[in-house]
VOPA-343192 format. One record per residue (C-alpha): residue number from 1; x, y, z. Coordinates in pm, whole numbers. Example, Ala and Ser with C-alpha at 12.3 -4.5 7.8 and 13.67 -1.06 7.14 Angstrom:
BEGIN
<rec nr="1" X="1230" Y="-450" Z="780"/>
<rec nr="2" X="1367" Y="-106" Z="714"/>
This chain:
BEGIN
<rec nr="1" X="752" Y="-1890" Z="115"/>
<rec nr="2" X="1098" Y="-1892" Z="313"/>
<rec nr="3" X="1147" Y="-1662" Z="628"/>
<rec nr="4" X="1304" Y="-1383" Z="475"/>
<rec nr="5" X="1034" Y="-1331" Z="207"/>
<rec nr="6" X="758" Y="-1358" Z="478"/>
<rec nr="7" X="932" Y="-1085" Z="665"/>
<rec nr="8" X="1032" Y="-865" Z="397"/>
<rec nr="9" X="672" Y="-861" Z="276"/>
<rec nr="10" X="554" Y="-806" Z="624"/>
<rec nr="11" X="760" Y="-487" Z="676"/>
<rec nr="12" X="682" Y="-378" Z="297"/>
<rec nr="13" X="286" Y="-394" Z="399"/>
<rec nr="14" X="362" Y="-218" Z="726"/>
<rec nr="15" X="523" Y="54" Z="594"/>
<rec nr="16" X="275" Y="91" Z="282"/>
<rec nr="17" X="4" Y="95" Z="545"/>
<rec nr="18" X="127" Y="403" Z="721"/>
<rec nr="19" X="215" Y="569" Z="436"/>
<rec nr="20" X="-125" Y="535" Z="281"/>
<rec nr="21" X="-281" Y="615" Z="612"/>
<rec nr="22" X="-61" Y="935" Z="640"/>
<rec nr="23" X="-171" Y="1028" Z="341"/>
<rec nr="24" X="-577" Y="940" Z="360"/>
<rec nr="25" X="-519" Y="1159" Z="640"/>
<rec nr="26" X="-365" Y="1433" Z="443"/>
<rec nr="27" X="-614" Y="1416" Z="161"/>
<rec nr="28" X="-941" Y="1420" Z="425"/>
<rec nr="29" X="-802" Y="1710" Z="627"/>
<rec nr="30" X="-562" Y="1934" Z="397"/>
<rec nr="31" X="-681" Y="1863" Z="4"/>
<rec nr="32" X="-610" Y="2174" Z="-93"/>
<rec nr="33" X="-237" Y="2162" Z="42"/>
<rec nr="34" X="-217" Y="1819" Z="-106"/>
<rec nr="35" X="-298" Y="1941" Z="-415"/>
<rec nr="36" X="-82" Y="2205" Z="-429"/>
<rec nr="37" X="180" Y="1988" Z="-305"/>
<rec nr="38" X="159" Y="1787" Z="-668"/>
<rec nr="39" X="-7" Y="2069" Z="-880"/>
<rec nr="40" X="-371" Y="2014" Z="-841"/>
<rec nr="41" X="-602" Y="2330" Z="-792"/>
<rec nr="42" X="-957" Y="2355" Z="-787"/>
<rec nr="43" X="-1271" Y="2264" Z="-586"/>
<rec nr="44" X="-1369" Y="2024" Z="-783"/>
<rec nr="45" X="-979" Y="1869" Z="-737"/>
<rec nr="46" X="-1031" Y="1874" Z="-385"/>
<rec nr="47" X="-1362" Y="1732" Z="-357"/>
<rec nr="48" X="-1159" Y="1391" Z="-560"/>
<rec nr="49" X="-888" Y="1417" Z="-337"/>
<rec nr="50" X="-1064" Y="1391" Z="-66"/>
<rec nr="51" X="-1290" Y="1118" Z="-163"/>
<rec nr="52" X="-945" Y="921" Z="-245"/>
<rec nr="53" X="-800" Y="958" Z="87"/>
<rec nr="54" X="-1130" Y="803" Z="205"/>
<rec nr="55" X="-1078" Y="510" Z="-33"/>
<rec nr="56" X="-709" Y="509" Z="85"/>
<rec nr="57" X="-744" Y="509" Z="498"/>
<rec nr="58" X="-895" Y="152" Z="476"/>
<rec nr="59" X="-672" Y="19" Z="260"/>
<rec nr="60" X="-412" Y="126" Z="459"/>
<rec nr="61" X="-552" Y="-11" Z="753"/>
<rec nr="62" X="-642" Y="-351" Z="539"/>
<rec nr="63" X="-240" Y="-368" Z="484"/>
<rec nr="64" X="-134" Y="-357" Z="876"/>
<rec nr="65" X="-441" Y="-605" Z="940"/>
<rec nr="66" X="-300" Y="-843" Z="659"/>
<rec nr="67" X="26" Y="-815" Z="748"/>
<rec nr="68" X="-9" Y="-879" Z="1151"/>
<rec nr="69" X="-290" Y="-1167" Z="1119"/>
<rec nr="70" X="-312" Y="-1331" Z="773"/>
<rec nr="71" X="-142" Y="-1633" Z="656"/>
<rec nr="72" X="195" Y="-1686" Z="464"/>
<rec nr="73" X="-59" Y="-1716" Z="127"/>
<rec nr="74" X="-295" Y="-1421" Z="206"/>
<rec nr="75" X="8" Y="-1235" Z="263"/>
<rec nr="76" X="200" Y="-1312" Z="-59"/>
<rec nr="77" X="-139" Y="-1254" Z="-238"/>
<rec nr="78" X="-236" Y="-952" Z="-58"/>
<rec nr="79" X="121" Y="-818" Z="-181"/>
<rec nr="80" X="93" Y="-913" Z="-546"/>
<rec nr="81" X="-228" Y="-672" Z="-550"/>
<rec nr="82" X="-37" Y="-423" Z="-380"/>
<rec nr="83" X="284" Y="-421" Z="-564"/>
<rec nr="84" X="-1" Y="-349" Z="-912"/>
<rec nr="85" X="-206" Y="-81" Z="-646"/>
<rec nr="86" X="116" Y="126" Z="-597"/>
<rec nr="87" X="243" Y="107" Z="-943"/>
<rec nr="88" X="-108" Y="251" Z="-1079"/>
<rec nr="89" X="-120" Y="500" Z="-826"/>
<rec nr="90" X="212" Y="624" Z="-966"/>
<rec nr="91" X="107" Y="624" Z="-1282"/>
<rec nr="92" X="-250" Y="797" Z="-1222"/>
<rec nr="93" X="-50" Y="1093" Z="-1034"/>
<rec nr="94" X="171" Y="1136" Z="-1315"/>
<rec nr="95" X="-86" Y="1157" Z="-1536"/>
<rec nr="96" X="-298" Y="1377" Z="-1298"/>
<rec nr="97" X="-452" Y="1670" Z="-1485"/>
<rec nr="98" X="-270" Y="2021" Z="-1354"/>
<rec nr="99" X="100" Y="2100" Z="-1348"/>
<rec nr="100" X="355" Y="1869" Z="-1362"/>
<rec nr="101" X="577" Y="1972" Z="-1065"/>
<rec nr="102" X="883" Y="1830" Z="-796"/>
<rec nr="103" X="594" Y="1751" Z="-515"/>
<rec nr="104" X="402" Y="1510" Z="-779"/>
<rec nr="105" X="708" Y="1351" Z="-897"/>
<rec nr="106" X="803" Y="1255" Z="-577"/>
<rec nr="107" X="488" Y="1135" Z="-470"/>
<rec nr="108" X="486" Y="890" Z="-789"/>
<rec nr="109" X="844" Y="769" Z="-702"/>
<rec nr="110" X="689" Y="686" Z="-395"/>
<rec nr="111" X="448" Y="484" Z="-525"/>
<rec nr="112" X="697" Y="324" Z="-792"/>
<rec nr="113" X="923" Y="216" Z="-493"/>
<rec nr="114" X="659" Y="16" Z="-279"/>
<rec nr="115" X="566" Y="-146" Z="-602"/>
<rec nr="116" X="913" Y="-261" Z="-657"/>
<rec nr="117" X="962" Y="-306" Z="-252"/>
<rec nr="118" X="665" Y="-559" Z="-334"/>
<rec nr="119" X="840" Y="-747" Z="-629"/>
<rec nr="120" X="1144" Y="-757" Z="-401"/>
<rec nr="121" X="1027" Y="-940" Z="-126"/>
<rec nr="122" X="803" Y="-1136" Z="-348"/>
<rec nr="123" X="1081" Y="-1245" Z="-483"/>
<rec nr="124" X="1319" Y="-1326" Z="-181"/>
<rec nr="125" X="1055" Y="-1532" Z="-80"/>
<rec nr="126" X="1067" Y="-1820" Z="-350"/>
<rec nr="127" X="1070" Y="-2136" Z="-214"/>
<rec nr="128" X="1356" Y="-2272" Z="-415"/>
<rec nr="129" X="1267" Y="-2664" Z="-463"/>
């Protein structure tokens, strides 16, 4: 993997990783607002979202660890996982029983981005031999 791959991948996981811990803490804290937010309702909707902001506050923190102390390899392999993560996760919330609504479709874009952010800097790091 050149430089510029390395990096870009690097900064990709970094910014995933705060972005999934922003929202873990969202979903622990406020499930009911996040819900709302992309047209979820109910207590048993909450209880879910709340259980996946659980799921989602280590694997934020598993990006920033990966991307500050793992190897070139780990990294690019860490980042193939993630690019598929945040392309199902913007799937799943599309698909999310409830209404359809701005908040949700932005929240899957986000998702859709960091998988492509991932594909990018995959990408740009190709050794070319």
């Amino acid at each position: 993997m050149n430089n510029l791959g390395e990096y870009r991948i690097r900064q990709v996981m970094l910014a995933g990783g705060s972005v999934f811990i922003a929202s873990a803490i969202a979903l622990i804290s406020r499930p009911d607002l996040f819900g709302q937010f992309i047209g979820i309702n109910g207590e048993d909707a909450f209880w879910s979202l709340r259980m996946t902001g659980v799921v989602l506050l280590p694997l934020g923190y598993l990006m920033i660890v990966v991307r500050s102390n793992s190897s070139n390899h780990v990294v690019k392999s860490f980042a193939i996982l993630m690019s598929l993560v945040s392309l199902a996760l913007g799937i799943v919330t599309l698909l999310a029983p409830g209404d359809a609504n701005l908040g949700r479709i932005i929240y899957a874009i986000i998702g859709f981005i960091f998988s492509t952010l991932y594909v990018v800097a995959i990408a740009l790091g190709r050794n070319k031999n």
